[in-house]
Every structure is written in structure tokens, then in C-alpha cells.
SELUM-918476 format. One record per residue (C-alpha): residue number from 1; residue in one letter; x negated, z negated, y. Coordinates in steps of 0.02 Angstrom, whole numbers. Layout:
<nodes>
{node NUM A {X Z Y}}
...
</nodes>
This chain:
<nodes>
{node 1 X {380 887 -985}}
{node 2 X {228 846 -1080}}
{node 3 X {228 683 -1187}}
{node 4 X {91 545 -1115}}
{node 5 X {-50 552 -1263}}
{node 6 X {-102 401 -1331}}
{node 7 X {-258 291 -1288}}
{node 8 X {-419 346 -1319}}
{node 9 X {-536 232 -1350}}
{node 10 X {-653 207 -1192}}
{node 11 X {-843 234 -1200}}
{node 12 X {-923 70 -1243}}
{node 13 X {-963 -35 -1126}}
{node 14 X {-1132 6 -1030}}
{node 15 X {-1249 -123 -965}}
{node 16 X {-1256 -65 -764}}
{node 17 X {-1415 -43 -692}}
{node 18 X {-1443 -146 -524}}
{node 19 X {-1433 27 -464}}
{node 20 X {-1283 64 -532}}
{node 21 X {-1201 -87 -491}}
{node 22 X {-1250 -82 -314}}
{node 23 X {-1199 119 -316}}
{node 24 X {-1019 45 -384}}
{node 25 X {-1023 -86 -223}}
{node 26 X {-1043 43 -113}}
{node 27 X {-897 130 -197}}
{node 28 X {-778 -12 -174}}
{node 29 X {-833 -30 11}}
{node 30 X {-819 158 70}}
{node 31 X {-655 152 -51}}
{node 32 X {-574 7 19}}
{node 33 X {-605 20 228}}
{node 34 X {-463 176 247}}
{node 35 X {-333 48 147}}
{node 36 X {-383 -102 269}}
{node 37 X {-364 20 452}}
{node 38 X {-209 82 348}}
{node 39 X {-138 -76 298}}
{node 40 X {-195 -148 492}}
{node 41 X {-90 -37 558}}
{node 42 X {65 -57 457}}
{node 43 X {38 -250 476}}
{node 44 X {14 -257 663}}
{node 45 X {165 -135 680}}
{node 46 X {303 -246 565}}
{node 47 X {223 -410 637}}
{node 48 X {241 -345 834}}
{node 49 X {402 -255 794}}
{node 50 X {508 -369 892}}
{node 51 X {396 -343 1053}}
{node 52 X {381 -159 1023}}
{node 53 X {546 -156 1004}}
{node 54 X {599 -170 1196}}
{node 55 X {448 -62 1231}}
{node 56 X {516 82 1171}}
{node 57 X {702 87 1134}}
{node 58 X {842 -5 1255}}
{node 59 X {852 -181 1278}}
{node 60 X {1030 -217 1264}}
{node 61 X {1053 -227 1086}}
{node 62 X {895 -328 1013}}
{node 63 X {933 -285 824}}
{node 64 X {982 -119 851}}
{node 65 X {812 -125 947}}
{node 66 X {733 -213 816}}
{node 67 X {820 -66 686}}
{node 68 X {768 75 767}}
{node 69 X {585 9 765}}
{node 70 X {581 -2 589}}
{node 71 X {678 147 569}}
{node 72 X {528 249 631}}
{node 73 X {412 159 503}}
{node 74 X {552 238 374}}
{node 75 X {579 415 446}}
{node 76 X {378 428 449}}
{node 77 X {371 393 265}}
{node 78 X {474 509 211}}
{node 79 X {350 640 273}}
{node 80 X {224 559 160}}
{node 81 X {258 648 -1}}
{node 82 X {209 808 87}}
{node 83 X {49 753 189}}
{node 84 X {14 670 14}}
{node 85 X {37 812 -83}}
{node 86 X {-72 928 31}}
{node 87 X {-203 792 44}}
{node 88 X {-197 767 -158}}
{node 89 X {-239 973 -164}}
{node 90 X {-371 948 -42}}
{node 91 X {-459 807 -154}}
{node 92 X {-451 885 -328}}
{node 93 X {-502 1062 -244}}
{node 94 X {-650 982 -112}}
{node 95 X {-693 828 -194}}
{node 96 X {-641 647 -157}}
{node 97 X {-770 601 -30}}
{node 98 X {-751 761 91}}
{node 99 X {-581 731 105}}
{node 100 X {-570 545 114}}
{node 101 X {-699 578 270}}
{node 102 X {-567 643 374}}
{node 103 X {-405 568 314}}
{node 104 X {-493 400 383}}
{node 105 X {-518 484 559}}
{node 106 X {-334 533 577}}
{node 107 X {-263 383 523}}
{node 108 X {-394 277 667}}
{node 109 X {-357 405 810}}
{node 110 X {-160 422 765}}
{node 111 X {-164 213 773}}
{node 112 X {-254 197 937}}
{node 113 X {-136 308 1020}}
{node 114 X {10 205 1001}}
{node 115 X {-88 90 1106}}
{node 116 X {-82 207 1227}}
{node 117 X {84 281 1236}}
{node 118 X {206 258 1401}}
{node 119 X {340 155 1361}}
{node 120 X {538 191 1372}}
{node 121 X {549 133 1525}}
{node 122 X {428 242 1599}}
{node 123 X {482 403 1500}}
{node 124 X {641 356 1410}}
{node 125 X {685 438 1265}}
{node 126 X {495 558 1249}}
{node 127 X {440 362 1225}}
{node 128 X {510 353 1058}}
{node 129 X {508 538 994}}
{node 130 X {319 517 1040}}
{node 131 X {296 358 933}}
{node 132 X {397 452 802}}
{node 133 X {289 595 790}}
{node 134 X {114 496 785}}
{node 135 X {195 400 639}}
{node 136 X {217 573 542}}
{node 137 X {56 610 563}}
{node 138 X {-13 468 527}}
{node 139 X {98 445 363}}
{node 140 X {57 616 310}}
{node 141 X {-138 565 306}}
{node 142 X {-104 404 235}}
{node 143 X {-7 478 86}}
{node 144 X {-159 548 19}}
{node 145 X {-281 404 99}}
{node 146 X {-221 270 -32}}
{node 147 X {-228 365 -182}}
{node 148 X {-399 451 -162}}
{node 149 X {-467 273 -117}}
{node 150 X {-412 199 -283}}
{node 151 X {-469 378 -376}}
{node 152 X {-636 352 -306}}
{node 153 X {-663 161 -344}}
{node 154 X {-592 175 -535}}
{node 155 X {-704 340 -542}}
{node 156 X {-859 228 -510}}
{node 157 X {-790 112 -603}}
{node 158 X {-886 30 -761}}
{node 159 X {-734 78 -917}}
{node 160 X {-688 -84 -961}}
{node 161 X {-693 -177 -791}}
{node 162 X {-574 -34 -698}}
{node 163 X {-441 -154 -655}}
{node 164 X {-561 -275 -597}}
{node 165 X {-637 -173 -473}}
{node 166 X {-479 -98 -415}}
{node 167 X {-397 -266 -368}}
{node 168 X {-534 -253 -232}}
{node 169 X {-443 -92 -164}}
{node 170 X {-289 -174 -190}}
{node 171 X {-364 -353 -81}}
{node 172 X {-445 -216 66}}
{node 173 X {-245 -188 102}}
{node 174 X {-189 -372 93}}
{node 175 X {-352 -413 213}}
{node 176 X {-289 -275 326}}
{node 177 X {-123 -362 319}}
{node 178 X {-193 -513 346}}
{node 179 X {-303 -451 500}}
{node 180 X {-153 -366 556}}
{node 181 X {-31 -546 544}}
{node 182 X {-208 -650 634}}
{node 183 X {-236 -523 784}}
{node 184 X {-28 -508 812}}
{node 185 X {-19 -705 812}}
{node 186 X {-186 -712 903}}
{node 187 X {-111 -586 1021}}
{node 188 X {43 -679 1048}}
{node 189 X {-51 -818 1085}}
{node 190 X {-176 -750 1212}}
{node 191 X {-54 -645 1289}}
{node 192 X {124 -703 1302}}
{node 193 X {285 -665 1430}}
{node 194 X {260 -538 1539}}
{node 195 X {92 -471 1482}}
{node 196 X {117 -454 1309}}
{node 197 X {251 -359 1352}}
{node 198 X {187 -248 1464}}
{node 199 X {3 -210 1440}}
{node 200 X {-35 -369 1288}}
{node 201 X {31 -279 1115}}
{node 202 X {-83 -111 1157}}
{node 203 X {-235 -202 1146}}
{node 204 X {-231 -234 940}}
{node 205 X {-180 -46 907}}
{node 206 X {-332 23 1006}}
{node 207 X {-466 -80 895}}
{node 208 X {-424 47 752}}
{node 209 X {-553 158 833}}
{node 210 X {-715 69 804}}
{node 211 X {-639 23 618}}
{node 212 X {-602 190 586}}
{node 213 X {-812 227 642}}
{node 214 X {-847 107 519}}
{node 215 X {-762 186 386}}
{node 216 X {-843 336 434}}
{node 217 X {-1007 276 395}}
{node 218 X {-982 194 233}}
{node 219 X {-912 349 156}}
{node 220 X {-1060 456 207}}
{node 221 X {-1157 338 135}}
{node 222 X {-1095 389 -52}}
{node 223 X {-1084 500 -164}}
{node 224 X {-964 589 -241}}
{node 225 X {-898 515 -400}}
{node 226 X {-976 536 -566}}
{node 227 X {-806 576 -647}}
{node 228 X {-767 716 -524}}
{node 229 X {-927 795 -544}}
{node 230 X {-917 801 -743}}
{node 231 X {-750 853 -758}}
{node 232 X {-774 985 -640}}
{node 233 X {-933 1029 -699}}
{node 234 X {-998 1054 -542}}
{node 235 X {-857 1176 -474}}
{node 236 X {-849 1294 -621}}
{node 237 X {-690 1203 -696}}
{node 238 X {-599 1152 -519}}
{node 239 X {-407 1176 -545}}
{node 240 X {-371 1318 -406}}
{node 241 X {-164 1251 -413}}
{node 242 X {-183 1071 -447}}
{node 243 X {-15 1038 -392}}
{node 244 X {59 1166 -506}}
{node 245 X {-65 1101 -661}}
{node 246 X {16 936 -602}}
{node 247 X {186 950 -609}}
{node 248 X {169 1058 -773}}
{node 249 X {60 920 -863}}
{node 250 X {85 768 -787}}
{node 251 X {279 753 -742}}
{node 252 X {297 619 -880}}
{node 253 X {174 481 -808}}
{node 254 X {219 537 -634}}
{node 255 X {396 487 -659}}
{node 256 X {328 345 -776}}
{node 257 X {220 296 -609}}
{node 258 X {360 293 -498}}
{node 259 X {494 185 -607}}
{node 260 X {347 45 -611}}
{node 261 X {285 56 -420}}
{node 262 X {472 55 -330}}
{node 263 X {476 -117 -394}}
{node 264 X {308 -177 -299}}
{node 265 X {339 -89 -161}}
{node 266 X {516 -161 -112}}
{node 267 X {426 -348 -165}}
{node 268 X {264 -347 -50}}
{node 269 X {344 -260 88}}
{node 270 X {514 -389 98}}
{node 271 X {359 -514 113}}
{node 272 X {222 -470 212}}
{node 273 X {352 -376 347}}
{node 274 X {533 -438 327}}
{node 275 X {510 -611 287}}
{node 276 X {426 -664 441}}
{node 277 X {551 -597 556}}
{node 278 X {683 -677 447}}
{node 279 X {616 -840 480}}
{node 280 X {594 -823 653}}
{node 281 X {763 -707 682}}
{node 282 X {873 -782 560}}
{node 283 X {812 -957 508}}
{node 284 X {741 -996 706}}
{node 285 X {562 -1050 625}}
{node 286 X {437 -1029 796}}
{node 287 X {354 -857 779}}
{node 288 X {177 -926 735}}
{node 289 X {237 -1042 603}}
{node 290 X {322 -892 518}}
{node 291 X {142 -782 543}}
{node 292 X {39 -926 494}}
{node 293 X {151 -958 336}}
{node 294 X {134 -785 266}}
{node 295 X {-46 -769 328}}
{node 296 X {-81 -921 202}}
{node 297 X {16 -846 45}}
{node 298 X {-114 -686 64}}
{node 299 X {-245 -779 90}}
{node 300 X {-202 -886 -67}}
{node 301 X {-154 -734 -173}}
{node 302 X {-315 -619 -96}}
{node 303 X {-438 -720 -239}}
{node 304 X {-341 -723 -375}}
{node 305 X {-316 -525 -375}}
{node 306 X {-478 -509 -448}}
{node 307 X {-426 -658 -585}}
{node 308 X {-268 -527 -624}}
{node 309 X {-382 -399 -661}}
{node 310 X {-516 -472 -776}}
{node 311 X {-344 -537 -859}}
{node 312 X {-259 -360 -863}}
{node 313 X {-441 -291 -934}}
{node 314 X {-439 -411 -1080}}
{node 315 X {-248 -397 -1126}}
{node 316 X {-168 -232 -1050}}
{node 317 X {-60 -154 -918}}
{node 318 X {116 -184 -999}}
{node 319 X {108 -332 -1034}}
{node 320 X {56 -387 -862}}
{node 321 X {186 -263 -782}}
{node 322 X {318 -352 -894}}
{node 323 X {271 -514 -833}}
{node 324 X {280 -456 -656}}
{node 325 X {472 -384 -669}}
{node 326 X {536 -534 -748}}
{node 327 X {463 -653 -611}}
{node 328 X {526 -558 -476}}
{node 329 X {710 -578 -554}}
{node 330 X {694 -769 -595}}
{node 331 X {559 -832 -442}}
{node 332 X {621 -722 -297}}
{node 333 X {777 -782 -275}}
{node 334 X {694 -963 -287}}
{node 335 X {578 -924 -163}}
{node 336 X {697 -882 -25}}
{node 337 X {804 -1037 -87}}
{node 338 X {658 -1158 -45}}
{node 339 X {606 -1058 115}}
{node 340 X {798 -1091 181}}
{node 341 X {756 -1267 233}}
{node 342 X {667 -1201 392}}
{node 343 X {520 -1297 388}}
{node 344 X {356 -1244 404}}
{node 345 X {321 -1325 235}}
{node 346 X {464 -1235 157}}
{node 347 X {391 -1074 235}}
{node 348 X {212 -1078 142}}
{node 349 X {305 -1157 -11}}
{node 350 X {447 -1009 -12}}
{node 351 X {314 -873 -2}}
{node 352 X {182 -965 -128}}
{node 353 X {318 -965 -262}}
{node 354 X {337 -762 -194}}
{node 355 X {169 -712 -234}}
{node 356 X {167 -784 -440}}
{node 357 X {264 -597 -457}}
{node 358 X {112 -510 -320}}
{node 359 X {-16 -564 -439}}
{node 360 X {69 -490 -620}}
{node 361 X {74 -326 -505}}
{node 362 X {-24 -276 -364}}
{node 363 X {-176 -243 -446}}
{node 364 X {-98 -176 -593}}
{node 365 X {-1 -41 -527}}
{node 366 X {-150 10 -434}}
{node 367 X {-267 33 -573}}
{node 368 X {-115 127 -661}}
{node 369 X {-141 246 -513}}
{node 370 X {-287 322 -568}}
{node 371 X {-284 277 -758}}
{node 372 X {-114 372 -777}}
{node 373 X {-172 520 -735}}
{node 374 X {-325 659 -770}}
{node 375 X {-473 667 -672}}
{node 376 X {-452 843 -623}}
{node 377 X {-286 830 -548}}
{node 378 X {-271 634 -513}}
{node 379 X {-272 654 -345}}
{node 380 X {-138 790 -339}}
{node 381 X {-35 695 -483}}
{node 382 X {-64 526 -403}}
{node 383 X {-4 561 -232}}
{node 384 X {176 659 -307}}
{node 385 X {198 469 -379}}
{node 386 X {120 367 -252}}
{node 387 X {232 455 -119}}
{node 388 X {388 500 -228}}
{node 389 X {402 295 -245}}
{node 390 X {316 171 -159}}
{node 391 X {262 269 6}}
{node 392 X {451 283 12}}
{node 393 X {508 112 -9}}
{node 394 X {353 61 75}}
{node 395 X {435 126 225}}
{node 396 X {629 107 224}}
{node 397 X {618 -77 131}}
{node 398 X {577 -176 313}}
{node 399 X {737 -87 371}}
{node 400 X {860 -73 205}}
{node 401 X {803 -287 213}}
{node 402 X {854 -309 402}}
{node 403 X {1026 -213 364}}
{node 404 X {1056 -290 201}}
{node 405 X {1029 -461 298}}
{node 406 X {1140 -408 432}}
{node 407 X {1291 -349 316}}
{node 408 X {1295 -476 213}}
{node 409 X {1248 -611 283}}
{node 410 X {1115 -681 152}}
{node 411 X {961 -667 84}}
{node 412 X {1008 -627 -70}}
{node 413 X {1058 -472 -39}}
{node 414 X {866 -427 -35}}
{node 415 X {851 -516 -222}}
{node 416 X {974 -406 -280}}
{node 417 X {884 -262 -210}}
{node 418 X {727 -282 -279}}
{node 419 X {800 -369 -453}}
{node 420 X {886 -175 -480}}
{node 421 X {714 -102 -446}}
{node 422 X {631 -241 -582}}
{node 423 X {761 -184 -728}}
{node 424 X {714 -7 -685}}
{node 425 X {511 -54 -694}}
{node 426 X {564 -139 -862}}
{node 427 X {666 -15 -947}}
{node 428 X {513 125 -913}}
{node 429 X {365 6 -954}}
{node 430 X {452 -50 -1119}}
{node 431 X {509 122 -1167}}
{node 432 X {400 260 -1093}}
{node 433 X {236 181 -1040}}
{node 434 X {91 219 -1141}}
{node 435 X {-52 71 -1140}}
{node 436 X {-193 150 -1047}}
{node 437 X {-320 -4 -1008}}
{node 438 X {-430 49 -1156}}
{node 439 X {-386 234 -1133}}
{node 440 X {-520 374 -1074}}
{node 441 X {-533 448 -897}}
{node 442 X {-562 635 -950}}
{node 443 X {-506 774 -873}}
{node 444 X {-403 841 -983}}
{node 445 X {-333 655 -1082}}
{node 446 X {-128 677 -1032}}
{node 447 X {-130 895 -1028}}
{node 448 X {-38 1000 -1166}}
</nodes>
């Protein structure tokens, strides 16, 4: 296990050309669109659970329905440390921007055909096994999607503003979210009874298509990143096993990675897909007022990610990450205190006080993506962590939430959850992190 080597001082500060500036845009844009179809998905998915539910599993038991549904989100994820791996290979062999080409096509055709799948039903148990199987292909592409989108934005990045610009990656998946929650409620709205049921819910999966085409053409429209091309020195120093190099000279931030990320990942996904459905399910808040509430805590939070950033640039990555564990342990529980009164008040309120914890985090983690590891195997190094951790928790949190809920009886349950995960994320920041906000992205910074 090799020892995480301390921060190198970053290359001063350069004053980007127009050019540059408007190259680094571009970066951020083609970066950002496979995290918003990505994160579309996953939101439309949690948000129509309850109507896909019936769809395709029995009727008679609606939260073993309800379960099963999510259980699928968590069976697919599990697949995602290997799709991520392989994709991870593919990016530090063929560059980031070949292979971020075609994980974005996979991930729009795999989401349109769940608009188009027969339902139980019709087929009866094939229904399922079907949606099952699109969601492990899908997962496997989006293991490696995620973390060669942040690689390439913090590769174009200017040194010193890295965790500014990757909030941006981090906001494309809360605006997917976000687009997910408006078209499900504006879905629910348009089409409701008997047509949602039957023919209503496809209609939002299909639109991943002509997102996916855009994505398509804003990634052909760059280049490939500056810090791929010097540290492989134009193909002459490409790791042939990046995997292997990986695991042999990276293990310590990769496990480093995933002690900090299982914490965010069991926060934002208790919020933007759990929470809702306990309002509705549990506390009998109308469906739209639950949507609406959480669509207004990411909207709130989307603008200040950017704030978090210039903030984590100035001041560091600990002490941010710090921040972030202890106001999950003394907010969360707060949060779902206030949201108990069942009001729609008490629902923006509850998930307002949720997101103090989101802004300490999101971005931060993100940036540590990238900045963690070196550039010749970051994409092979960051999706081991990305998928060891919060691809995992990503996916079983919606439905360890529901259960936890369910067996208990409160809330609270998910608190202590997450508040085991935030000890964990402070015990390795404190003790095993190295600061890396002013360190250098070279290719060879955490080898030996």
C-alpha cells in the first residue's frame, strides 16, 4: 500500500486566455450533459417508483411492490464496480473523450427502453428480469460515466479554481435531479389515473434519446484534455494495465476515497429519493407537495455549489469535509424532526436545514475524485473508489431507507445510518487524508 505523498505546490496561477476560458466552458458543458441524462434517469426512476411499481411487479402488496422497485436500482449497482472498472481501463488506455462518447449513448438508449418495455401484466415475470437487466447495463456504463466527466472538467481545469469548476459537474446531476422531480410531477399532473398508469410514466423515460444526441454533440466538439495528453506524452507513456498500476499505487487514496464518499452518498440519496416518498407514504403529504418541496431545496442548494467551491479553493478539502460530517450528525436528525409536522412548510423547511450538510460536501468529494488520484490512471483509480462506495450506496440507500423505515418504525433509523457513515468519513479525513487543494495533477504525484 503506498503512502499518499504530500502536496505539491500547484503551478501558479495563469491568467486564461478568452480562448482558454471559453475552451474550459466547453469542457464543463460536454463534461457535465452524461451526469444530467444520468442523474434524469435515476431521478425520474425514484420519483415514479410508486407508479412503476404496479407496472412491473404484483399489486397486492404495495411496499413489497414499492421494495422490489428499488431493489432493482440496488442489484444494478452492484454491477457498477465492474462496468466502472472496465470503463476506467478504457479511459486511461483511449483517452477521456473517446470513451465518454459512447458511455453517453448507452446510458440514453438503455433509459429510453424502459419506456418501452411490456409491463407485468402483459409478460409477468420477463417484465421485471427485463427491467433488471437494462439497469445492469446501464449501471455498468454509468460507473465509468461519472468519473471520466469529473476527470475531464478538473483536467481543463485552471489549478487553483478546480473545485470551482467541478461544483458545475456536481450541479449538472442535481439539475438532472431536478428535471427528473419537474417532468415526474409534471407527468403526474398531465397524466393521472388510468393513463399514467398505463401508457403516462413511459413518456419521461423516452426523452433521454434526444438528450443523449445532445451530449453527443458537445463532446465532439472538444478536445481531449491537456493533462491527458502531457502525461501521456502523446501515447508513448500510456499505462498498458492501468488497473493493475492502480491498485499497486493508489490503494491508499482509493480506500481514503471511499471512507469520505459512503457518507454523501447515503445523505443525497435519503433526500432527493427516499424523502419524498416518506412524506407522501408515511407522513400522507399530497404527492406534488412532497416533489415540489424537494424540487425547491435543489434548486436553493444548485447556486451555492459554486459558493462551496471558491470556499474549498481558498481554505482546503478537510476542512470542508469535516464540516460536512459533523452537520450531518447534528442537522439531520433536525431536519426530519421539523419535516414531521406534515406541512408543506415543514417539508421545504425539513429539507433546507438537509442541504447545510449537501453544501460542506457535494462538490468537495467530487473534486477529491480527480485530485486524489494521478492523471495516468485517474480514471481506472477513480472508478475502483467511485464504485467500491458511493455507486454502491447510491443504489441500495433508497431501499436500506424504505426497510429501515418499515422495521422500525421511525425516521431515525435513517439518521443513525448515515451518522455511522459520518464517524467513518471523520475518522479517515482526520487521520489518513492528505490536503490536496494546492497539490499538483501529475501523472506520477501519489506512485512509489
Amino acid at each position: 500500500m503506498s503512502a499518499v505523498a504530500p502536496p505539491t505546490a500547484a503551478a501558479p496561477t495563469e491568467a486564461a486566455d478568452p480562448e482558454k476560458r471559453k475552451a474550459i466552458r466547453r469542457a464543463i458543458g460536454a463534461g457535465s450533459i452524461g451526469n444530467f441524462v444520468e442523474q434524469f434517469d435515476y431521478g425520474l426512476y425514484g420519483y415514479l417508483a410508486p407508479i412503476l411499481a404496479p407496472a412491473f411487479f404484483p399489486a397486492s402488496n404495495p411496499t413489497a411492490a414499492v421494495l422490489s422497485t428499488y431493489g432493482i436500482i440496488a442489484i444494478a449497482c452492484l454491477f457498477r464496480p465492474l462496468g466502472g472498472t472496465l470503463v476506467g481501463r478504457w479511459g486511461d488506455r483511449l483517452g477521456r473523450k473517446k470513451t465518454l462518447l459512447w458511455t453517453i449513448v448507452v446510458m440514453g438508449v438503455s433509459t429510453a427502453l424502459i419506456g418501452a418495455l411490456p409491463t407485468y401484466h402483459r409478460i409477468g415475470l420477463v417484465a421485471p428480469l427485463l427491467l433488471l437487466v437494462i439497469r445492469i447495463i446501464q449501471g455498468m456504463v454509468s460507473g465509468g460515466e461519472y468519473v471520466g466527466a469529473v476527470a475531464f472538467v478538473v483536467e481543463w481545469a485552471e489549478p487553483r479554481r478546480r473545485a470551482y469548476y467541478a461544483s458545475y459537474a456536481s450541479n449538472s446531476c442535481f439539475l438532472g435531479i431536478l428535471a427528473g422531480a419537474g417532468t415526474a410531477a409534471l407527468t403526474s399532473a398531465v397524466f393521472q389515473g388510468e393513463a399514467l398508469d398505463s401508457y403516462g410514466w413511459r413518456i419521461p423515460f423516452l426523452l433521454a434519446l434526444p438528450l443523449s444526441a445532445v451530449g453527443v454533440w458537445l463532446r465532439k466538439r472538444i478536445e481531449e484534455t491537456p493533462e491527458f495528453v502531457r502525461a501521456t506524452e502523446d501515447g508513448t507513456r500510456v499505462v498498458k494495465a492501468p488497473i493493475r498500476e492502480a491498485l499497486r499505487s493508489q490503494l491508499r487514496p482509493i480506500l481514503v476515497y471511499c471512507g469520505v464518499s459512503i457518507m454523501l452518498a447515503i445523505l443525497s440519496y435519503s433526500w432527493v429519493t427516499f424523502y419524498p416518498e416518506y412524506l407522501t407514504g408515511t407522513l400522507g403529504l399530497p404527492r406534488w407537495m412532497a416533489l415540489a418541496s424537494n424540487a425547491i431545496s435543489v434548486a436553493v442548494l444548485m447556486p451555492l455549489l459554486p459558493l462551496a467551491g471558491k470556499l474549498s479553493d481558498r481554505i482546503g478539502r478537510k476542512p470542508m469535509l469535516i464540516t460536512g460530517a459533523v452537520a450531518c450528525i447534528v442537522l439531520v436528525p433536525l431536519a426530519f424532526h421539523v419535516g414531521e409536522q406534515a406541512t408543506f412548510g415543514a417539508a421545504v423547511a425539513s429539507q433546507l436545514i438537509y442541504i447545510v450538510p449537501e453544501f460542506f460536501l457535494t462538490g468537495i468529494v467530487t473534486v477529491c475524485l480527480a485530485e486524489l488520484f494521478a492523471t495516468r490512471t485517474r480514471f481506472s483509480a477513480g472508478a475502483m473508489a467511485y464504485n467500491a462506495s458511493f455507486s454502491i450506496f447510491m443504489g441500495i440507500t433508497p431501499f436500506v431507507a424504505t426497510l429501515l423505515v418499515s422495521s422500525f418504525g421511525t425516521i431515525y433509523a435513517v439518521w443513525v445510518y448515515l451518522a455511522a457513515a459520518a464517524l467513518l468519513a471523520l475518522v479517515v479525513v482526520s487521520a489518513f487524508m492528505t490536503e490536496t487543494y494546492r497539490s499538483h495533477l501529475g501523472a506520477d504525484k501519489f506512485a512509489g
